[in-house]
Legacy VTK file of the C-alpha trace (Angstrom):
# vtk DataFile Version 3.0
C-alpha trace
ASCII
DATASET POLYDATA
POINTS 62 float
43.189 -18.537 -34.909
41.605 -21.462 -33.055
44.241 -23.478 -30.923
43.832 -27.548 -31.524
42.836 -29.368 -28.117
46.472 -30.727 -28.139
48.203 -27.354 -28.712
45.753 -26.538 -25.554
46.929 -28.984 -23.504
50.845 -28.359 -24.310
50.337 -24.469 -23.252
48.904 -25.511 -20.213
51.149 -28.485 -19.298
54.302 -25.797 -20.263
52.738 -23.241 -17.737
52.145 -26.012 -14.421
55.198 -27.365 -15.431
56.820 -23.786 -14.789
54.885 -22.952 -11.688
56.042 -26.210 -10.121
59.786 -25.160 -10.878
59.112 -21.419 -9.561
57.327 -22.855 -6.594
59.753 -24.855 -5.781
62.106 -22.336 -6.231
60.316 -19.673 -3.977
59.868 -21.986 -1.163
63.452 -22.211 -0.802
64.004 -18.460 -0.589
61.698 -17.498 1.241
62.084 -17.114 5.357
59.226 -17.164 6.211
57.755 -21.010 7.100
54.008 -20.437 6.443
54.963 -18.793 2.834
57.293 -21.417 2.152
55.550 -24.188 3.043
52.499 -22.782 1.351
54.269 -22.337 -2.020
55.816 -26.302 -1.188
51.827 -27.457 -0.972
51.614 -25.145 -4.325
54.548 -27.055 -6.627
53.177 -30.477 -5.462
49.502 -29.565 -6.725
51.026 -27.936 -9.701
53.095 -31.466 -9.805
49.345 -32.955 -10.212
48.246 -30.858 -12.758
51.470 -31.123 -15.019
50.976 -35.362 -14.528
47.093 -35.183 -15.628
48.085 -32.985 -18.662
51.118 -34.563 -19.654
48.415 -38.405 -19.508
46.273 -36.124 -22.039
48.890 -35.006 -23.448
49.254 -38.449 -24.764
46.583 -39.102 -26.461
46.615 -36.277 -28.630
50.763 -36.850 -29.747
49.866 -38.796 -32.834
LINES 1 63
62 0 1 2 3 4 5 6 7 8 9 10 11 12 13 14 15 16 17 18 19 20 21 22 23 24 25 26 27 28 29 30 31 32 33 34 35 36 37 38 39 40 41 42 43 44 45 46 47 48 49 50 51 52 53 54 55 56 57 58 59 60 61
């Protein structure tokens, strides 16, 4: 079955929007700074990701 740009763009926008929680999660458990602030720097690029999808996401919700 071929997936519809917008159903596309909803899978991926679902997955950032889960790394950026699980990121943001992980830096908080973590002890050790480098790893944490490494998976920090991850959930805000994630952050961008899930805000350029959720813009194309728009387009395609009608």
């Amino acid at each position: 079955m071929e997936m519809r740009t917008r159903d596309t763009i909803l899978k991926k926008l679902l997955d950032a929007q889960e790394n950026v929680r699980d990121y943001e999660m992980f830096s908080k458990q973590v002890a050790d700074k480098e790893v944490a602030e490494t998976f920090k720097k991850f959930a805000e690029e994630s952050g961008m990701q899930a805000s350029k999808l959720q813009d194309l996401f728009k387009k395609y919700e009608h």
